[in-house]
C-alpha positions as CSV (number, residue, x, y, z in Angstrom):
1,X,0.0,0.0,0.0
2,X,1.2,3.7,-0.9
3,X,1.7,5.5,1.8
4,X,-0.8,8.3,2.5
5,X,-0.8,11.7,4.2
6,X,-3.7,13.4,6.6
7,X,-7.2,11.8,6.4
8,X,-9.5,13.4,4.5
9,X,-13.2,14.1,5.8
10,X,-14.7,11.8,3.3
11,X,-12.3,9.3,4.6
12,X,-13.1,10.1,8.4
13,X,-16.5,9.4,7.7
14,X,-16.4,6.1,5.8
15,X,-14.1,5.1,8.6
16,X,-17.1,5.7,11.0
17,X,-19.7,4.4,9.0
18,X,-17.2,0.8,8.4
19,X,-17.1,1.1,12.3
20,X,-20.9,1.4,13.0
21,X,-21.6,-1.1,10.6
22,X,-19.6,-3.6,12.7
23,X,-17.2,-4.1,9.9
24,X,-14.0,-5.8,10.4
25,X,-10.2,-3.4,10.6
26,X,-9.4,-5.8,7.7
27,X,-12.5,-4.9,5.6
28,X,-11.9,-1.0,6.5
29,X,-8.7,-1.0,5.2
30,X,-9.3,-2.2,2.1
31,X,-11.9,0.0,1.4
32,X,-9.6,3.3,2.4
33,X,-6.9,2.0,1.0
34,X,-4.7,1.8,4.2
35,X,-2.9,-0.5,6.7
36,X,-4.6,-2.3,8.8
37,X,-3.1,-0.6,11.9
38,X,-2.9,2.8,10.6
39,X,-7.5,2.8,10.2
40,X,-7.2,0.5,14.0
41,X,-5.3,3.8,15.2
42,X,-7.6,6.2,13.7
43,X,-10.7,4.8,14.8
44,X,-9.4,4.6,18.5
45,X,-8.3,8.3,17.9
46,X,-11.9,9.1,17.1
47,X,-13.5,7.2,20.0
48,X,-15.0,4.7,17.9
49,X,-12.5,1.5,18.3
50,X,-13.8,-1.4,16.0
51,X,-14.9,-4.4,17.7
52,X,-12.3,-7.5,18.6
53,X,-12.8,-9.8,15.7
54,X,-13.3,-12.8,18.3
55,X,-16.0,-10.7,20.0
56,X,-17.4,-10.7,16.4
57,X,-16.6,-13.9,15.5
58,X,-18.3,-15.4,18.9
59,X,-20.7,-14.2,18.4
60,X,-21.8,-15.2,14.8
61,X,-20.9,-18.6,16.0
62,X,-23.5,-18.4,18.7
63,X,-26.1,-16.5,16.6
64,X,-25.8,-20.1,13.8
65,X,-25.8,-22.2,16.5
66,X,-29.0,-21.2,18.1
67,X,-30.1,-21.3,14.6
68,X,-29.0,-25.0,14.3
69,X,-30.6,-26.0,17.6
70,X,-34.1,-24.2,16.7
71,X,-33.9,-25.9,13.1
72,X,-33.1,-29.6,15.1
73,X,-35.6,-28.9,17.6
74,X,-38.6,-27.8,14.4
75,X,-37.6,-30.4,13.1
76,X,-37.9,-33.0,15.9
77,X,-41.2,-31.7,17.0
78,X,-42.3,-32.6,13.3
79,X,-41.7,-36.0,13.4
């Protein structure tokens, strides 16, 4: 990645929007164009830190496992 200079205000706020939307420092950088560390920093900097990827990633793995259970337990109650 080319190294880049201040952050623009249009860049600011997709970096907050990336954040509210829950998306990941990985996906953020990407779609600015930075290192993954360098948009990590800048959210912090603004108060709004992105989310620990295994706080994210528990809890998708909860949210499909109660969806497993509920679809074993329809389907048991069916039979």
């Amino acid at each position: 990645m080319k190294r880049h200079g201040s952050w623009t205000a249009a860049e600011l706020a997709r970096l907050r929007q990336l954040v509210e939307e829950k998306a990941s420092a990985a996906r953020a950088s990407a779609a600015l164009g930075r290192t993954i560390i360098a948009v990590q920093i800048k959210a912090k900097s603004l108060g709004t830190p992105f989310v620990p990827a295994r706080k994210l990633r528990a809890a998708r793995l909860a949210r499909e496992a109660a969806s497993l259970c509920s679809a074993v337990r329809d389907e048991s109650t069916r039979a």
